[in-house]
C-alpha positions as CSV (number, residue, x, y, z in Angstrom):
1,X,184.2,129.6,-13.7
2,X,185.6,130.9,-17.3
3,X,183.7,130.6,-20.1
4,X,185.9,128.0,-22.3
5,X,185.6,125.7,-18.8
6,X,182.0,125.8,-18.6
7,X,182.1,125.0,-22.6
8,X,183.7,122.2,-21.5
9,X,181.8,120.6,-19.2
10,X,179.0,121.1,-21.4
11,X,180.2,119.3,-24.0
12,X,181.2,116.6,-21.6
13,X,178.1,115.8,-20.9
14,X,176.3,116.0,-23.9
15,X,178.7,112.9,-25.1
16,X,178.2,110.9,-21.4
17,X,175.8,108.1,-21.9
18,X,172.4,108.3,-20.0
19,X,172.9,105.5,-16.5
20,X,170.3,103.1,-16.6
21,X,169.4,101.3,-13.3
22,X,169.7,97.6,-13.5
23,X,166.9,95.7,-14.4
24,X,166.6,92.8,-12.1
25,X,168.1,96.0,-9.0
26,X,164.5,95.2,-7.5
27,X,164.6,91.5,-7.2
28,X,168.5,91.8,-6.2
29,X,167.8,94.1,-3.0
30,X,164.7,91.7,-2.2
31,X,166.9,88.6,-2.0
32,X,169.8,90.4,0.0
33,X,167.0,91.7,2.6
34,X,165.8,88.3,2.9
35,X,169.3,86.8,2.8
36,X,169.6,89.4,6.2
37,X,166.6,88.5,7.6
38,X,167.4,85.2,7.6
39,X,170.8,85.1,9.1
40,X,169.4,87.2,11.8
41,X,166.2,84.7,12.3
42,X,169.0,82.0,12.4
43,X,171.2,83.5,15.1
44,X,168.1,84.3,17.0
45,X,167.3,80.7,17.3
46,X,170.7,79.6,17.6
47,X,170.9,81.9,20.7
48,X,167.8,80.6,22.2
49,X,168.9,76.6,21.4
50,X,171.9,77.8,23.1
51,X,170.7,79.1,25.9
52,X,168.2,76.8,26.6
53,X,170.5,74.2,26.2
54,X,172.9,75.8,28.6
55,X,170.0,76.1,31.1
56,X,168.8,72.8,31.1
57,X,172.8,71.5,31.5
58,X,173.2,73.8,34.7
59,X,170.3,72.8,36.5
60,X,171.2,68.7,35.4
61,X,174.7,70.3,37.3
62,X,173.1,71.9,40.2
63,X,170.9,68.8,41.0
64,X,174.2,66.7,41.0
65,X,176.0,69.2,43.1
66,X,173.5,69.5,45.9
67,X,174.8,67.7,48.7
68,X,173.1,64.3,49.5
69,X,171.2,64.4,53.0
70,X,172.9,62.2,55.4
71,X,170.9,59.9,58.0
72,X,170.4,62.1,60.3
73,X,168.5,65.4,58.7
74,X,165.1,64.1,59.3
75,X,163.5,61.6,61.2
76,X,163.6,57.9,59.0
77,X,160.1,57.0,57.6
78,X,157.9,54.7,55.0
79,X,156.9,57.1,52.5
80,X,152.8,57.3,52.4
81,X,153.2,56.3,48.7
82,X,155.4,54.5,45.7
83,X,155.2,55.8,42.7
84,X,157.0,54.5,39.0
85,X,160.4,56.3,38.9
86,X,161.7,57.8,35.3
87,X,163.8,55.4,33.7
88,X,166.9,58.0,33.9
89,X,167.0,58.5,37.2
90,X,170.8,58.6,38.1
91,X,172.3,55.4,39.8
92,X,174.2,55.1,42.8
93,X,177.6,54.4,41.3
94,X,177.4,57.9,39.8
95,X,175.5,59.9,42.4
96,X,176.2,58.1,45.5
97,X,174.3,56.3,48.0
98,X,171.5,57.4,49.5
99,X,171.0,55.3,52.9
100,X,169.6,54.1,55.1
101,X,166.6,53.0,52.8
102,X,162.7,52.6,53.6
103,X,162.4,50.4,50.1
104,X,163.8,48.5,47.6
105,X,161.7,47.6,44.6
106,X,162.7,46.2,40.7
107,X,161.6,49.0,38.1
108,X,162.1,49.7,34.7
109,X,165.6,51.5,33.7
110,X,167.3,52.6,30.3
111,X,170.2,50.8,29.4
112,X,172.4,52.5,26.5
113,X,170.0,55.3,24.2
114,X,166.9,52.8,23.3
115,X,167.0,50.0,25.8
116,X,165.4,49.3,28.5
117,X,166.5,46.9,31.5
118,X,165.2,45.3,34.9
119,X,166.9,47.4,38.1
120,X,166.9,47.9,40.9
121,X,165.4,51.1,42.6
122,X,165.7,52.4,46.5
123,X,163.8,55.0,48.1
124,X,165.6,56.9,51.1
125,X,164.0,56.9,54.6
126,X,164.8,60.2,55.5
127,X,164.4,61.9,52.8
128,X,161.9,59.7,50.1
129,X,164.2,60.3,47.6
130,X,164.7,57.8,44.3
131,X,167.8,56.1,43.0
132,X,168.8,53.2,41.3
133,X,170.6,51.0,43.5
134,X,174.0,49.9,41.0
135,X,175.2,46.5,43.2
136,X,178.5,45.7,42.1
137,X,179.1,42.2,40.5
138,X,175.2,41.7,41.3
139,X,174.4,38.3,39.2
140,X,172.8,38.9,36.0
141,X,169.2,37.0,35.5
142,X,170.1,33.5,34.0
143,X,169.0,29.8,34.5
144,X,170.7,29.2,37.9
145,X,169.1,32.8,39.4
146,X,165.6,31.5,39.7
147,X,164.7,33.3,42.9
148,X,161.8,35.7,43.7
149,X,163.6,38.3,45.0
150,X,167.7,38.4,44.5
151,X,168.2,40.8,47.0
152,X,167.2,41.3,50.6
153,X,167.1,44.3,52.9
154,X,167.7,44.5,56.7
155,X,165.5,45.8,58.6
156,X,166.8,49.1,59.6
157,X,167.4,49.7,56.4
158,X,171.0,50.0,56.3
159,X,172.5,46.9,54.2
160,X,171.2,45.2,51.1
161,X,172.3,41.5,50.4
162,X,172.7,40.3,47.2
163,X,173.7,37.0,44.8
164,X,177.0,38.1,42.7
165,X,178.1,36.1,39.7
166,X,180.7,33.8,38.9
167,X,184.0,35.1,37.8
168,X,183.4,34.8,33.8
169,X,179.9,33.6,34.3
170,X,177.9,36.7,35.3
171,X,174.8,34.9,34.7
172,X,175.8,32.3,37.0
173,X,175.9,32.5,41.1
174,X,179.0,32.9,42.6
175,X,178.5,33.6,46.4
176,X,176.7,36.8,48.0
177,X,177.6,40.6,49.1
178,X,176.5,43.0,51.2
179,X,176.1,46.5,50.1
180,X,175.9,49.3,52.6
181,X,173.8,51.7,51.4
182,X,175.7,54.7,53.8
183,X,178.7,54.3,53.3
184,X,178.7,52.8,49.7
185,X,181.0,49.7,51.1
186,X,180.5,46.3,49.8
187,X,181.4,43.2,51.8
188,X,181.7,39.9,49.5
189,X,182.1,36.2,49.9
190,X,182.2,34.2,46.7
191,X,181.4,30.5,46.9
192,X,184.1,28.5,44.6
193,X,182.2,26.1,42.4
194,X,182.3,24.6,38.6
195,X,178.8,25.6,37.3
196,X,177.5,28.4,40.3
197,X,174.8,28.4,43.2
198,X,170.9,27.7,43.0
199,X,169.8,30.6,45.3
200,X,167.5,29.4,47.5
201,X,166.5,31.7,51.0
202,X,168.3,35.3,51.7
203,X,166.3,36.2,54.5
204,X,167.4,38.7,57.1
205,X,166.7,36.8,60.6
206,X,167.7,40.0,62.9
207,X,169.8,43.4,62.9
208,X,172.6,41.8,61.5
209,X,172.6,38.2,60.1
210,X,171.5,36.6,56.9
211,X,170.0,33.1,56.7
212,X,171.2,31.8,53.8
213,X,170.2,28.9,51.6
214,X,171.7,27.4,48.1
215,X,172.1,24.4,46.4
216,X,175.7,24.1,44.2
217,X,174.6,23.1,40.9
218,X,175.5,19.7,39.4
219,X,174.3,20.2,36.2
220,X,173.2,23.3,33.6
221,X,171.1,23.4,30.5
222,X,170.1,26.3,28.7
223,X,166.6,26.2,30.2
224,X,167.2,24.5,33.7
225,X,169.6,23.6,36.1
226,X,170.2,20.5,38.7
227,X,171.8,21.1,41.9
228,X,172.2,19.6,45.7
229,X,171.6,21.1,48.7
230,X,174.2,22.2,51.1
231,X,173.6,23.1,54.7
232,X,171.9,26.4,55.5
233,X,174.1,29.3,57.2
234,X,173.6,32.8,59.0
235,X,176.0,35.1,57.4
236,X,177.0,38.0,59.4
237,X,178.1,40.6,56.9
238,X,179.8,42.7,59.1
239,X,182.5,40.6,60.1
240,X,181.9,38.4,57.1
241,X,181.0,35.4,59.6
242,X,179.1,32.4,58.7
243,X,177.7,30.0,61.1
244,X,176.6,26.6,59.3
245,X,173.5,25.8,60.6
246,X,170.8,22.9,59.9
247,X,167.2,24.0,59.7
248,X,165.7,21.3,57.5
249,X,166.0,20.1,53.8
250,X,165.9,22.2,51.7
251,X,165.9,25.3,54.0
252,X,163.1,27.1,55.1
253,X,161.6,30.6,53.8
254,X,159.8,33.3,54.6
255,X,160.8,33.6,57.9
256,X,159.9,36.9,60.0
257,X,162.3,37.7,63.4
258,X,161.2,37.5,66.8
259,X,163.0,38.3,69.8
260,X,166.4,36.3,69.9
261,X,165.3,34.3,67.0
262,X,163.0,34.1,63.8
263,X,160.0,31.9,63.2
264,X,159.5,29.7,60.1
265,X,156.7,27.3,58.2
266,X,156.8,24.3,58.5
267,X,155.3,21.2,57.0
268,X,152.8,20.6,60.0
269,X,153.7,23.3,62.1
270,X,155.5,26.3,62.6
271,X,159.1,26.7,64.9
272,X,161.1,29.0,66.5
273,X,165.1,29.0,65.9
274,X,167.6,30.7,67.9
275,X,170.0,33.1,66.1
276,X,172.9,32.4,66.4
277,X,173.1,28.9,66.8
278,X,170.2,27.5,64.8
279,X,168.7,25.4,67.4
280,X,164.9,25.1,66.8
281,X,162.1,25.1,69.5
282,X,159.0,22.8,69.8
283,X,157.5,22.8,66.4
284,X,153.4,24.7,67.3
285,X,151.3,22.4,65.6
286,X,148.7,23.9,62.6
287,X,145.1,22.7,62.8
288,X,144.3,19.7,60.5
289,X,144.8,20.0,56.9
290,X,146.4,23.7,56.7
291,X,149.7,24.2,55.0
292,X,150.4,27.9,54.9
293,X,153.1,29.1,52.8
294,X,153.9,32.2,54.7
295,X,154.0,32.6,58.8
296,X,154.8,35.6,60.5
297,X,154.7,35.8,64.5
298,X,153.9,39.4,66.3
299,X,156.5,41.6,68.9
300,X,156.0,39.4,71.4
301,X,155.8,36.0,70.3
302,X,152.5,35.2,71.3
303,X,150.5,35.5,68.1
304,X,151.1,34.2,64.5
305,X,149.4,35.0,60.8
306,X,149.5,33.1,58.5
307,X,148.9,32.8,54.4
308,X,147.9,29.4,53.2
309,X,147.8,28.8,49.3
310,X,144.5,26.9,48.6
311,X,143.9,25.7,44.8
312,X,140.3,25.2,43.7
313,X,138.7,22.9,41.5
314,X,138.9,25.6,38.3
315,X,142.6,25.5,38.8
316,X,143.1,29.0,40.2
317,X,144.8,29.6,43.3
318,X,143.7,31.9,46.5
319,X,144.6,32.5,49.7
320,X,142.9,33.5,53.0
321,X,144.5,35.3,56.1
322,X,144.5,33.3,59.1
323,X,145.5,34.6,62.7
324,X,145.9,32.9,66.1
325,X,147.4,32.5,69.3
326,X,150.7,30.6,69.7
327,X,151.4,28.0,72.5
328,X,150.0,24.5,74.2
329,X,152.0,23.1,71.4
330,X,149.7,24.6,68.5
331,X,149.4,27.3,66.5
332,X,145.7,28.3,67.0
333,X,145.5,29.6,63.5
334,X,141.5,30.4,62.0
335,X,140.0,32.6,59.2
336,X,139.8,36.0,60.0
337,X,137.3,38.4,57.2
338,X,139.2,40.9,55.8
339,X,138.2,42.8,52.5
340,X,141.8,42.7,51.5
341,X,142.9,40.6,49.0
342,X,146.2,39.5,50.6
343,X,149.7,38.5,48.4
344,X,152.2,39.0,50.6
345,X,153.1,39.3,55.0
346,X,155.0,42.2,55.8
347,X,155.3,42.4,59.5
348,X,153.7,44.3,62.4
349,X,153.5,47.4,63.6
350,X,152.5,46.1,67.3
351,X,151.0,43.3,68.5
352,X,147.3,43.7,67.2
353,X,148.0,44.9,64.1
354,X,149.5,43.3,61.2
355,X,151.2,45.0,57.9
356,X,149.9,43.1,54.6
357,X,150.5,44.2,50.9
358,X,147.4,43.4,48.4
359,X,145.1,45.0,46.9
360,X,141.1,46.4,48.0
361,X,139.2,46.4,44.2
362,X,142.2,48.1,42.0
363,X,144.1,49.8,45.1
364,X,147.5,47.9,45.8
365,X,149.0,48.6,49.0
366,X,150.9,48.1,52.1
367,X,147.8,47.9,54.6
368,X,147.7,47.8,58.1
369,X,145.0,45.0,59.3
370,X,143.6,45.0,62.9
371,X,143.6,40.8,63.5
372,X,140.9,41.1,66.4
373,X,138.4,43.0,64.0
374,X,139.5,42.9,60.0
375,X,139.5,46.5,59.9
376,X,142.2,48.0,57.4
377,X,143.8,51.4,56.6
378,X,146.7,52.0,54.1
379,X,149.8,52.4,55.5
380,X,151.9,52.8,51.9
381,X,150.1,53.4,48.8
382,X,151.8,51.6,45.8
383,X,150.8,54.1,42.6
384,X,153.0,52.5,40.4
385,X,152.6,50.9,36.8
386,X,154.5,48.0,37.4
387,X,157.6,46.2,39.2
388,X,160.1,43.5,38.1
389,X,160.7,42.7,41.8
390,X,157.7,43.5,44.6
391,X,158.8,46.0,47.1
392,X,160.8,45.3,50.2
393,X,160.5,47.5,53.0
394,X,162.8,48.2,55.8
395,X,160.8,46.1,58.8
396,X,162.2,48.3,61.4
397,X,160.5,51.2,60.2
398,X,156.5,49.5,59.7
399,X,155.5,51.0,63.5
400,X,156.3,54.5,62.6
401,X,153.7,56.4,60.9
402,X,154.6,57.0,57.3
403,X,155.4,60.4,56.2
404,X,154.5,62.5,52.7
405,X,157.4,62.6,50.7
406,X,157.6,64.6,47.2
407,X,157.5,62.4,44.2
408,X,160.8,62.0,42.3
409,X,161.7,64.9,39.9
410,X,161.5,64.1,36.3
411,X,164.7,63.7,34.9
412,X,166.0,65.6,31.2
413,X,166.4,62.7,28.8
414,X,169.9,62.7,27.7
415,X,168.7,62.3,24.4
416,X,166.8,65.8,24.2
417,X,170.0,67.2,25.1
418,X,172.4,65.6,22.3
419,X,169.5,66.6,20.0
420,X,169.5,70.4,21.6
421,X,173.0,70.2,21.0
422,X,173.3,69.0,17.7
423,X,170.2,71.2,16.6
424,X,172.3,74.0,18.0
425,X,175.5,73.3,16.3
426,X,174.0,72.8,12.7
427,X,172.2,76.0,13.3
428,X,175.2,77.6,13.8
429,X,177.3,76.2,11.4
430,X,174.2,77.2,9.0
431,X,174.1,81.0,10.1
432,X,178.0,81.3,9.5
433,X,178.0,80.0,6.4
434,X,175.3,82.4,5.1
435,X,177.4,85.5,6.8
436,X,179.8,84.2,5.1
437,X,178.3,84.0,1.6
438,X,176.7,87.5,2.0
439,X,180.0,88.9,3.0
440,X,181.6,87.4,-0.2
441,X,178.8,88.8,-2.3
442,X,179.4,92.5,-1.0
């Protein structure tokens, strides 16, 4: 280097002002590494809500996709126990039918994000799974639908009838259906009237008919309705074939099939009809002074229980079982002790032993009842919280032994997942806007 260069750069930098670092440099670089740590916190999370949120989609997806067991991949079965179902559990107008069915029961269901409605639930008999049973045109509860139960199910299982509305007037009867709970099929036959039906008896009196009873409502108020009896009919849902028949006014109920026929209360007595002409046998007398609500008769025809409602003086109402041979022309029914607290005839699973639902201290359950000796065992545990509608169970099925079945998976609420999604979304919308402000800043 020559010496007038090196002169040069000397005096250069003698007149070059001293740099000074910024003084806030510190507090700058501070904020930017927080700035980073941030974003990358952010995208983090993001990546996990996203994930986690894609998870919880594909398994919802994979459940949906697996393919629903038909009737025969196991051997149809009570399950040993009911239990409450989650109020999301997916319907059968979305996921399909699930039939033949081992019970139908009312439970609690969401309607829309915050509701909550009355349906309908069915549990599978071959494979105990849950469902909500989605009846098309099924008549919405209203003044005229006043019954107990507005559904039946056959025995085997295999159809559920039902009271549809009126055209216009979905809180108003307009005929019945049949929904096959295989196949998905429905089979309808409105009644044409001005103001609907008053449901009276849907009672399945064999395989494949329907004893049906209504009156056709003269007049409705808001709170009550007036009707007139028609004349009872089996319906055959099959072929859609009715069969006016004349049992009595106003119909009889609770009637349990016996071979070639069903049997029925009466007012002094109980009777034997033929299905499928109607005609009755000689009435079985009752012993003096017992008027029992309910009357089922065993297999083979020879025995009877029955469940008469008895009011005492404090008003309340209780009932006692009573049992008994049939035939002389009287039904020989008497107390028998039983530590259950009865509600409710089921059936039987062979002639000595008879299927009742109640309760033993807090337990409510199906129970199997020996009539010679009182002696009970649970055939279906009922650990539920509540239902709209008490549990009907396929009657063809109550002399198998009931088998284990899984309780129903716990479904994701749809609402956890808009709020995943959303979460997701605002925190990436967050983590881009901050890349991009640190971008803009560089």
């Amino acid at each position: 280097m020559t010496t007038d260069m090196r002169e040069q750069l000397e005096r250069l930098a003698g007149e070059a002002t001293p740099a000074r670092a910024p003084a806030d440099l510190w507090r700058r670089g501070v904020r930017r590494r927080r700035r980073i740590r941030a974003a990358s916190a952010l995208a983090t999370v993001t990546a996990v809500l996203v994930a986690m949120l894609g998870s919880a989609v594909a398994w919802d997806q994979l459940r949906a996709d697996e393919p629903t067991p038909t009737g025969n991949a196991a051997v149809a079965a009570l399950p040993d126990r009911l239990v409450t179902p989650d109020i999301w559990l997916p319907g059968t107008a979305d996921a399909g039918p699930i039939g033949p069915l081992a019970v139908v029961a009312g439970a609690e269901r969401a309607a829309g994000w915050f509701g909550t409605e009355n349906g309908t639930v069915a549990v599978s008999a071959t494979t105990g799974e849950y469902r909500f049973l989605d009846l098309p045109g099924r008549a919405e509860d209203g003044t005229a639908l006043s019954v107990d139960q507005p559904w039946a199910l056959s025995p085997d299982g295999r159809i559920v009838s039902y009271w549809i509305g009126q055209p216009g007037h979905p809180d108003r009867v307009g005929g019945y259906a049949a929904y096959d709970t295989v196949t998905g099929e429905v089979t309808r036959h409105p009644v044409r009237t001005e103001l609907g039906l008053s449901p009276l008896t849907m009672e399945w009196v064999s395989a494949d008919t329907v004893l049906l009873a209504y009156g056709v409502v003269t007049e409705l108020r808001a709170d009550s309705a007036t009707g007139r009896h028609v004349r009872d009919r089996f319906w055959a849902p099959g072929p859609d074939r009715l069969t006016p028949v004349d049992l009595g006014d106003p119909g009889v109920g609770n009637v349990s099939p016996v071979p070639g026929g069903f049997a029925a209360p009466l007012a002094h007595g109980l009777a034997v009809y033929d299905v499928p002409s109607g005609d009755r046998g000689p009435v079985l007398r009752y012993p003096a002074g017992l008027n029992p609500q309910q009357v089922t008769v065993d297999p083979s025809g020879r025995r009877a229980a029955a469940l008469p409602e008895i009011t005492g003086g404090n008003g309340f109402s209780t009932r006692r079982l009573l049992v008994g041979a049939l035939g002389q022309g009287r039904a020989d029914l008497r107390p028998l002790r039983v530590e259950v607290d009865v509600f409710d005839l089921l059936g039987w699973t062979d002639s000595r032993h008879l299927v009742v639902r109640g309760s033993v201290g807090q337990r409510v359950a199906a129970y199997a009842v020996d009539v010679r000796t009182g002696d009970h065992r649970v055939l279906v545990a009922e650990e539920r919280e509540r239902w709209g509608e008490f549990p009907q169970y396929a009657g063809s099925l109550l002399a198998r032994p009931p088998v284990a079945r899984p309780a129903p998976d716990d479904v994701t609420d749809p609402r956890l997942l808009a709020l995943g999604a959303g979460t997701a979304a605002l925190a990436l919308a967050g983590g881009l806007l901050l890349v991009r402000r640190r971008r803009a800043r560089v």
